[in-house]
N, C-alpha and C positions, 0 to 999 in steps of 0.2 A: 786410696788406690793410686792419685798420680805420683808418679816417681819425680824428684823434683830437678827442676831442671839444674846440669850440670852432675847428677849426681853414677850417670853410668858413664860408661866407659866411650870413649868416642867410636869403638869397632862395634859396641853393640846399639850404640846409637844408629849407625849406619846402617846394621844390621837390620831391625825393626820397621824402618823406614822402607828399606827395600822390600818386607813383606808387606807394610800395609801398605802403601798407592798401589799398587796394581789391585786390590779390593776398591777402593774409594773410588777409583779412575773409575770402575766396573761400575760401583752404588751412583756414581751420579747419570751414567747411561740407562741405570732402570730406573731414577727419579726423575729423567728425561722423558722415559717412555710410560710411566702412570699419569705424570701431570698432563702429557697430550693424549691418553687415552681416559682418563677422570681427572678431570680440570678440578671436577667439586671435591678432590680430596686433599686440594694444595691447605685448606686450614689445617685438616688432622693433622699434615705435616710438618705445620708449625709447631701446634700440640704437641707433636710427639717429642720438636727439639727443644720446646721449651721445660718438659717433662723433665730429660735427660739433665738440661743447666740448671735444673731447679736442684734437683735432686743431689743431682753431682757435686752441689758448690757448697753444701752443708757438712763440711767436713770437721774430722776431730783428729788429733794427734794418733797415730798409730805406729808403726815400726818406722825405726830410721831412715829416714832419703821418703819415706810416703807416710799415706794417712788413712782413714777408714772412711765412707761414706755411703749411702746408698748408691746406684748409679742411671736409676732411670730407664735402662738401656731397654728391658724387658716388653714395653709398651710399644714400641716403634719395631721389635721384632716381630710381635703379634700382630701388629696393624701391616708394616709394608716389607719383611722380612729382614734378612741380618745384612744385604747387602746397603740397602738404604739405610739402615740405621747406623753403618759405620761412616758414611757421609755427615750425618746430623751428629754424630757423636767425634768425630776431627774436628767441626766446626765449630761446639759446643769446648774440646778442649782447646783449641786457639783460642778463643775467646775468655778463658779463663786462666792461660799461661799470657797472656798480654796484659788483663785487665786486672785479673785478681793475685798475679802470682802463687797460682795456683797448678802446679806441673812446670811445665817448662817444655822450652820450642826442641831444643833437644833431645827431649824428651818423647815429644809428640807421637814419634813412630811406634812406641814403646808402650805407650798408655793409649792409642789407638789402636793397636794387637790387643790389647784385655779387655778395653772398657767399650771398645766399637767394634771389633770382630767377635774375638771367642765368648765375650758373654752374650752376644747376640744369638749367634748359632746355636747355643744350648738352647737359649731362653726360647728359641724358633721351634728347634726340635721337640724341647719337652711339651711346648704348647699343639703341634701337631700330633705328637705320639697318644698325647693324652686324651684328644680329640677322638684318636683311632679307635682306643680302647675304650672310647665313651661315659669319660670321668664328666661330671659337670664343666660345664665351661667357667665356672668361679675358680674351680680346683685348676683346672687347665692352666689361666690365666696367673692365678698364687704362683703355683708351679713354676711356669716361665720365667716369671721377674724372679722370682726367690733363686732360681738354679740360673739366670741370666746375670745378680749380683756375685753370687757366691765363686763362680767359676772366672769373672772378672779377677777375684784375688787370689782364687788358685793359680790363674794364669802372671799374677803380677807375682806371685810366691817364686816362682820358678825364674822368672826373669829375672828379680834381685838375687835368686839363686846362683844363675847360670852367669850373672857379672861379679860374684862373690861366692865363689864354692866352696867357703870354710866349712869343716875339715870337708868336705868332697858336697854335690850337687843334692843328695838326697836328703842327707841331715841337714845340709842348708833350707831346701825350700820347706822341708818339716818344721824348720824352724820358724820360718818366717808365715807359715800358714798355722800355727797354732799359736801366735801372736797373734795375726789377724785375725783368728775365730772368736776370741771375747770378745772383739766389738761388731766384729762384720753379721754372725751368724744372728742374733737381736735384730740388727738395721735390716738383712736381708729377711726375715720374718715381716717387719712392721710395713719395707717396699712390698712385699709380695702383697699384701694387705689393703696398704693403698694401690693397687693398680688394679686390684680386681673392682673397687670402690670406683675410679676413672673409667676404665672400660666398660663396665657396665651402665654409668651412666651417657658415654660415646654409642654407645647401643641403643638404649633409649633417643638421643637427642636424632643419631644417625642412623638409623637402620637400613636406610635406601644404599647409602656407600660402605657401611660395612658389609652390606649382602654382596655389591659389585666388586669388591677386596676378596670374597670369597673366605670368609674369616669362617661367619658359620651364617645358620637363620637368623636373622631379625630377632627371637627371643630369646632371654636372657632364661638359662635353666636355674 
């Protein structure tokens, strides 16, 4: 999913950038306000970024200028919603356009829109919607990280799209999302998989601060 640095256009570089800090400026004023109203959930928080750099930095060759990966994201949307989790996932890609050449600083705003906004927000919503309608919370949680990765490359589909509209924006990002689906559509099956694995045993170990996160009851269905 990271787009590699240097590889967009400097106006959509600029672009990207401009939408995501004003979200991140936002996720770090609500992960101001949980650590001083649950002090005891600053570990999960770690958990949740170290989730996302685990996940995210297993990557494999995929369409030109990016790559396929899982991306983590889905766990930290569940636990502290899509706003926190686009703070831990900008942190998460600095830390791997510096250290791993992995994205690029250029890049940043760009692969912070996909992989720290919009695949959070699905991953958040399918996880409450599911809840609503009284799916297990295994299915709820598969759910979320599965439609939290997927929709990360739909959203990077459209952005190599909208910097590259050969022959026009629709058959571009067609293109570039039915590339990514041999390898993304697997990886986002096996994340969905592991995080229902994580979560439920974050339930087990925590139950006292998942119950004050307000995620669900203390037991695992």
């Amino acid at each position: 999913m990271h787009i590699m640095e240097g590889f967009l256009p400097w106006q959509w570089c600029i672009f990207w950038y401009a939408i995501s800090l004003p979200v991140i400026i936002y996720g770090i004023t609500r992960i101001k306000k949980v650590a001083e109203k649950l002090p005891e959930s600053k570990p999960l928080l770690a958990v949740s970024g170290a989730f996302i750099f685990i996940l995210s930095s297993l990557k494999m060759p995929s369409v030109t200028g990016s790559c396929s990966h899982p991306t983590g994201n889905g766990l930290g949307a569940i636990l502290f919603g899509p706003w926190i989790t686009s703070v831990m996932a900008a942190i998460v890609l600095i830390f791997q356009a510096l250290l791993l050449a992995h994205g690029g600083l250029t890049t940043l705003g760009a692969n912070t829109f996909s992989m720290g906004i919009i695949g959070p927000i699905f991953a958040w919503l399918a996880y409450k919607g599911s809840l609503k309608i009284n799916l297990p919370t295994s299915i709820a949680v598969f759910l979320a990280a599965f439609l939290g990765d997927i929709m990360t490359y739909v959203t990077t589909s459209f952005q190599l799209a909208l910097a590259f509209p050969t022959p026009n924006l629709i058959v571009a990002a067609s293109k570039f999302m039915i590339i990514f689906a041999y390898t993304q559509i697997p990886l986002g099956i096996a994340e969905g998989l592991l995080t229902v694995v994580v979560f439920e045993n974050i339930l087990k170990l925590k139950p006292d601060i998942t119950e004050k996160l307000n995620l669900i009851k203390p037991t695992v269905r």
